[in-house]
N, C-alpha and C positions, 0 to 999 in steps of 0.2 A: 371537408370543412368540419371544423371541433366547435360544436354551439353546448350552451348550457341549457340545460335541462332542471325545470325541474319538476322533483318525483311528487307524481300525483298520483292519488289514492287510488289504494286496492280494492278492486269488483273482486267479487264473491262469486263471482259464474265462475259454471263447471269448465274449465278448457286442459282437460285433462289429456293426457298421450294421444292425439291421431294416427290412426292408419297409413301409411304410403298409400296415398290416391292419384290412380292413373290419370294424368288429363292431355290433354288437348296440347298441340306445340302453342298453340295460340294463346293458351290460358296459361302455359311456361313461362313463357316470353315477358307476359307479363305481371308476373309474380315475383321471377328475375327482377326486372325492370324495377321494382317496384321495392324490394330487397336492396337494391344497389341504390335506390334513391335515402331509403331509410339508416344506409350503412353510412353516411356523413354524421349524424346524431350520435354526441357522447352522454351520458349522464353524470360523469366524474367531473370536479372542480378544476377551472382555470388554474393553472400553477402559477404562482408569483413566489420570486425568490424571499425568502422570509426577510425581515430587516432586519439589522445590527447594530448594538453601539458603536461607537465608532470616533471620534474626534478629528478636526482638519489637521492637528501635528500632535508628534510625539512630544508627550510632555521631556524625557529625557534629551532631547535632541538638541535642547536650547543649550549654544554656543557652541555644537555638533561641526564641525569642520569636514568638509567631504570632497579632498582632492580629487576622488576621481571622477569619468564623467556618470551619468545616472545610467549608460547601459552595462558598466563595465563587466556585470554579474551575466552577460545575454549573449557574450562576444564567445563565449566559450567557456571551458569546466571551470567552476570556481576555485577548484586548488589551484590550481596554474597562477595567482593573484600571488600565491607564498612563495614563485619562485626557484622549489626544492627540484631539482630533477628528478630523484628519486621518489619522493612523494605523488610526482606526476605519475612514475610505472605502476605505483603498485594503487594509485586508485585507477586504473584502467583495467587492472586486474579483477576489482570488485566487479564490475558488470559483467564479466564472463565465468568466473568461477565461485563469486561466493553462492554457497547454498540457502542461504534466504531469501535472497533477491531470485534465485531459482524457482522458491516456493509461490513467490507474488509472482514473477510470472506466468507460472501456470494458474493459478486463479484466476490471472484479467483470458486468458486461453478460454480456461473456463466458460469466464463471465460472457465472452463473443460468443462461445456456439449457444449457450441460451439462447441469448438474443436470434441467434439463425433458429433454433426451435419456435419461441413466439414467434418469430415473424413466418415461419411455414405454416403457422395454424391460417393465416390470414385467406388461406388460398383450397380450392377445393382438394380433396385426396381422390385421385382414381386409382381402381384397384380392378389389375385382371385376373381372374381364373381359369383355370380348364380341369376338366378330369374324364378320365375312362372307365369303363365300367365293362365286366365279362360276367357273365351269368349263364348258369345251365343246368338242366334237369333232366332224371331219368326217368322210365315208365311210361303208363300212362295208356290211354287207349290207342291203339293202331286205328294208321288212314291210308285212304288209297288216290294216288293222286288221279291227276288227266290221264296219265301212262297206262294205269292200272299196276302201280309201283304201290308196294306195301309199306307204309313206313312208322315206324314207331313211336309211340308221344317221346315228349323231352327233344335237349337240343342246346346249344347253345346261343345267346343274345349278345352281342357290343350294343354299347351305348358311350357316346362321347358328347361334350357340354364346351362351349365357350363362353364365358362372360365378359364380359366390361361393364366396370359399374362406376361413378363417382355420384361423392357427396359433398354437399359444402354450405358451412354454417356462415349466411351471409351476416356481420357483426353489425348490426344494427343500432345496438346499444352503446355501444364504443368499448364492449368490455375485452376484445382479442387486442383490438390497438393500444389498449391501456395496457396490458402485459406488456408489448413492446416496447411499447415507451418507458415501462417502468425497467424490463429488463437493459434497455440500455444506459437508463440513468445508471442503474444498479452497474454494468459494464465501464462505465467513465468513475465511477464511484473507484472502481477495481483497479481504473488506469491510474487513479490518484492515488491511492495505495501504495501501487507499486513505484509512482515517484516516491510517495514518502518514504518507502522502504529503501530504496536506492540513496535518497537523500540523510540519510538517517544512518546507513552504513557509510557512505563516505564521510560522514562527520566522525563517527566513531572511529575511523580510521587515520582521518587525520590528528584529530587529539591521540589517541595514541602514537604516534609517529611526532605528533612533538613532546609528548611526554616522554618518549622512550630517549628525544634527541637531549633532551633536559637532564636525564638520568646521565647520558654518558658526560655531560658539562659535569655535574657534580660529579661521578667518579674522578675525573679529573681533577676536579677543585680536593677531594680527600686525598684523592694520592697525591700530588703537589705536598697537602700537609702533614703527612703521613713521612715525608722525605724530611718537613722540618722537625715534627718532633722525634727524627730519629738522630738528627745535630742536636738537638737541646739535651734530648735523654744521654745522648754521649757528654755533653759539654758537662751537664750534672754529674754524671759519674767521674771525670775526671775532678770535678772539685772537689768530689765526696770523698775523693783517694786523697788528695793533697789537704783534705782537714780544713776546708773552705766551709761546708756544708752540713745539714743533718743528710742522716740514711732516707728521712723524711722525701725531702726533695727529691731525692733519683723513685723513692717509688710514686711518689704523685704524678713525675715524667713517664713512668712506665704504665700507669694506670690510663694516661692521655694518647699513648702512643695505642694502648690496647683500645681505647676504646673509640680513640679512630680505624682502626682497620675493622673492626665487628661492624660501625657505620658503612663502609667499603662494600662491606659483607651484604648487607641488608640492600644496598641500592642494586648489589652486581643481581642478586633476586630479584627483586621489579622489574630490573631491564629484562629480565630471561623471561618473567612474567607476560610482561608485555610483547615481547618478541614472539611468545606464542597464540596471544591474542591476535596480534595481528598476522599469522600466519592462519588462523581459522577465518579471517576476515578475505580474504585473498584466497579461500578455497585452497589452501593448501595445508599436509602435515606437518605439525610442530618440528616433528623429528627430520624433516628434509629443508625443513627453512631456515634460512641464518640472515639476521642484519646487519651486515658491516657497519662499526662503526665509521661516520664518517663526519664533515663539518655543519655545521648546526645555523643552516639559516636561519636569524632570526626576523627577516621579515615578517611586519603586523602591516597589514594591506588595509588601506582607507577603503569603508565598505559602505556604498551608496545607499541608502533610506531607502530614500522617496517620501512619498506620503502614506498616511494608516490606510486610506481607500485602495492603495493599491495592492496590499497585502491582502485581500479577499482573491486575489487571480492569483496571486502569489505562492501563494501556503498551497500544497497538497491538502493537507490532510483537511483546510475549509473547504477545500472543494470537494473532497469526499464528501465532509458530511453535507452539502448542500446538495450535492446528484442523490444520496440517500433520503433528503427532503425529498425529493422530486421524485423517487421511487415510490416513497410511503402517500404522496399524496394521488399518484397510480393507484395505490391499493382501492383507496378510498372509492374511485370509479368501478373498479370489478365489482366490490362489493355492491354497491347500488345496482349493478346489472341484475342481481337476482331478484330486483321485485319486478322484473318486467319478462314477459315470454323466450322461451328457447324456439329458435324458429330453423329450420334446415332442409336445403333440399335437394332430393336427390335426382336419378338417373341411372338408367341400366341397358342394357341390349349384349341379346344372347343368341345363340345358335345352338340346336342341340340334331342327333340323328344317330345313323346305326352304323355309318362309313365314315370315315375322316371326311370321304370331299363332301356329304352332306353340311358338314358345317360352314360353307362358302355358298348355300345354297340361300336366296332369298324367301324362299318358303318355309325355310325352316327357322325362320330368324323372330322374334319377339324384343321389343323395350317397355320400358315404362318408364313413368315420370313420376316423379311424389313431392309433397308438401306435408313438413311435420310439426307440431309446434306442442309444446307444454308448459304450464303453469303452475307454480307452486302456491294452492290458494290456502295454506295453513300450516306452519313448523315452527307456534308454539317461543313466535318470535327471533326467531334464529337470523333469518335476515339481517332484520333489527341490531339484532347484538353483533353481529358480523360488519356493518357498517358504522356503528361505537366504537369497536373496538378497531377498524383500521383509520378510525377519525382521529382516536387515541394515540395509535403510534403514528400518526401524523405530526400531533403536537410535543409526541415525544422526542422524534424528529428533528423538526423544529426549535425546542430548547438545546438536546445537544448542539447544532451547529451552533448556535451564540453561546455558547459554553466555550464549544473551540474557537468561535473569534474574540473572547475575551481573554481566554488563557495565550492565543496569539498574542495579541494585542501586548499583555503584562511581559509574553517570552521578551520581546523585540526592547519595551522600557527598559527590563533587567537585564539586556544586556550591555544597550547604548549606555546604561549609568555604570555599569562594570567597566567597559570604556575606558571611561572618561576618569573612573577611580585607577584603575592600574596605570595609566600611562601615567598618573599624578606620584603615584605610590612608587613607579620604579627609577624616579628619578630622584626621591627621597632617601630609597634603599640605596642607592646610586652614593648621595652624599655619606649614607650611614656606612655602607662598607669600607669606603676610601676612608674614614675616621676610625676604624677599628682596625683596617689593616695596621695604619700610622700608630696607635697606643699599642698593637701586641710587639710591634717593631722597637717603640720605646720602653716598654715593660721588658723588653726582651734585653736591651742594653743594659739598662738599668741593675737589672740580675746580676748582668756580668760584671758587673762596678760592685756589688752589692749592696746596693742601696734599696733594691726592696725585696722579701721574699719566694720563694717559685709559687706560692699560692696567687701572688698577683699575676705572673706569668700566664699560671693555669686559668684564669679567670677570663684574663685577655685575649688568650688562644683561642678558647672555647667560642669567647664572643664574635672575635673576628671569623670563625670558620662558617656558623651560623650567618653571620651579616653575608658573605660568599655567599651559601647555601640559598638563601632569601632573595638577593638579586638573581640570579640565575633560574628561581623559582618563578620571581613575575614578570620574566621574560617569558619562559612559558606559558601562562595564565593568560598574557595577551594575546599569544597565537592562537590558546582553546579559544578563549572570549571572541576573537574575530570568527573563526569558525562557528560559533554556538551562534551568533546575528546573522552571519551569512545564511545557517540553519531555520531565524528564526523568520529570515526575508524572503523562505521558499529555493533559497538558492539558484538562485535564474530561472525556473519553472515557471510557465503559466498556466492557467486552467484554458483551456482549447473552448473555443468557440460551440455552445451548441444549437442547436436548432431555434429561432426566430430571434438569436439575438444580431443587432448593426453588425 
């Protein structure tokens, strides 16, 4: 049972280091007894989960539309939502071989055997011994037995010892339980981590896997026009032969034709770029990985809300730093243990004699019993400051986690209004490219009529390749943006159940 305490002032008597005092089983028993009743008393603070701001709705979510149903994010991995078959392999890849999520692994690893360390102080330690001993000496004065045998000083001695001893610091104070407790906050702290690090690599994964799928659209969309300006650049040189033309016009063709293939140039990089990002992602070498081009889902998957309260279970990295509340506010109980007694007690029983089978003898046998205790009646404040300063990073604590639920809170806004701006924007770009392909198409006749210039030509080109370029851009944008909400909704994770909650 965890009761509050509280710290009442320090006596000045001397109760400095005891003795191990032998006593009586009867006077064990009930010092034990009496140890174990005292071991329910904590002196550390009730934990209560700090509060948060918070609101009942997203303010971006107004006119939020959410075909799917509210668990869709719970049924299974979130990429699966895009569709991509391939995207599904190679995020199933990240939990087995990338090497950062290796690293959080072994940390929350880590983080367990602590918690098995505190939680072994809770219990006595016994410890056995034995040793043998030979001894002997020369000289000395001669003796003469019963026999009338003359025999010489010196000789040799065995000696052999058996012990068994335990001790154990009955926690009185609540200060060994509060390590535990703190240590496993601190281990679920780890476990969340380690989602966030898993959730966090598969995000980065898939944004790059649609960016990379983006890049091969726009390769596409260059080389398509890369094939027209090499009809236009011919079509200008033949008029320039037949005295239709300036020299002008075929080189403006060739400077358009050059500077769509350098564009070509520059995306076939990014994609290589990225191809090797995502081969570090996936735990594998650049140089043995390759991504086939292939077609380019563009599923943007409706991605379920909910409400802002639910994103406190949601989000890893609040629930990190809330188990980390919950650790620090641990601390604060150790610290208070030191203004109260070290109490510990022990037990022993030995055998010792000059033959092995002596030590199974009951005559040769001894225990004892002890009670220890000490008290720190003067260091000059140190207590004092040791419990400030773990009050301190309590409240320190404390403010990062509503830090993280407020920068939660803004991720989740900025993404649902990104949303709702792309899907508006790629329908706009939608009408804008269908109107520039139609003018470079009629600027293009028009040339050939002669009725206007190739600078209008080059003009048009230019524009319409760009308006191409731009749609096929926030197609993508919408896939990261879905992914970056999914990210900011915790990604189907929740924070596990801990101790005294419904």
């Amino acid at each position: 049972m965890r009761r509050r305490w509280r710290t009442p002032e320090l006596t000045k008597t001397d109760t400095d280091f005891m003795p191990m005092i032998p006593l009586s089983r009867m006077h064990a028993a009930v010092l034990a007894s009496l140890a174990l009743a005292l071991s329910g008393c904590a002196v550390g603070p009730v934990y209560q989960v700090p509060g948060s701001p918070a609101s009942p709705v997203y303010k971006e979510a107004e006119g939020f539309v959410v075909a799917a149903p509210a668990d869709t994010l719970e049924k299974g991995p979130w990429w699966q939502l895009f569709g991509d078959p391939i995207l599904n392999q190679l995020a199933e890849q990240v939990d087995v071989s990338n090497q950062n999520l290796a690293v959080a692994v072994a940390n929350y690893a880590q983080a367990r055997a602590i918690v098995a360390q505190q939680r072994a102080t809770l219990f006595p330690t016994v410890n056995l011994t034995g040793g043998a001993d030979r001894s002997g000496s020369r000289g000395g004065n001669a003796t003469v037995d019963s026999n009338g045998n003359v025999r010489t000083g010196g000789g040799v001695n065995n000696s052999y010892q058996l012990n068994i001893g335990a001790s154990w610091e009955p926690d009185i104070w609540g200060r060994l339980r509060a390590g535990v407790t703190g240590a496993e906050a601190t281990a679920q702290a780890s476990a969340a981590d380690l989602a966030a690090a898993r959730l966090s690599t598969q995000g980065e994964l898939a944004a790059n896997y649609f960016s990379l799928r983006e890049l091969d659209a726009e390769i596409d969309i260059v080389a398509s026009t890369i094939e027209g300006y090499e009809r236009v650049r011919q079509i200008t040189s033949n008029r320039f032969e037949a005295g239709i033309v300036a020299r002008s016009d075929v080189l403006q063709a060739e400077t358009q034709l050059a500077s769509a293939r350098d564009t070509a140039l520059g995306l076939q990089l990014q994609r290589q770029q990225l191809e090797h990002a995502i081969a570090v992602l996936v735990g594998k070498a650049p140089s043995t990985f390759t991504l086939a081009k292939a077609a380019w889902q563009q599923t943007v998957p409706e991605v379920p809300t909910g409400i802002p309260s639910t994103l406190l279970q949601r989000r890893p990295d609040i629930a990190a730093a809330e188990r980390r509340v919950a650790a620090a506010n641990e601390q604060i109980g150790i610290a208070r243990a030191a203004y109260y007694p070290d109490i510990s007690l022990s037990a022993s029983y030995g055998t010792a004699g000059s033959v092995v089978s002596d030590l199974f003898k009951a005559s040769t046998a001894a225990w004892s019993l002890g009670l220890s205790a000490a008290q720190t009646i003067f260091n000059a404040g140190a207590t004092r400051a040791a419990v400030a300063g773990a009050e301190a990073a309590q409240q320190a604590a404390v403010a990062s986690y509503r830090q993280t639920v407020l920068t939660a809170f803004a991720d989740v806004e900025n993404q649902l209004s990104s949303t709702r701006v792309l899907a508006q924007q790629q329908a706009v770009r939608k009408q804008q490219s269908d109107a520039a392909n139609q003018v470079e198409a009629q600027f293009l006749n028009r040339y050939k009529a002669g009725q206007v210039g190739y600078t209008d030509v080059v003009t048009a080109q230019a524009t319409a390749l760009s308006a191409r370029r731009s749609l096929v851009q926030v197609q993508a944008d919408r896939q990261a943006t879905a992914v970056a909400l999914i990210q900011s909704l915790g990604g189907g994770w929740h924070a596990p159940r801990t101790a005294g909650e419904p």
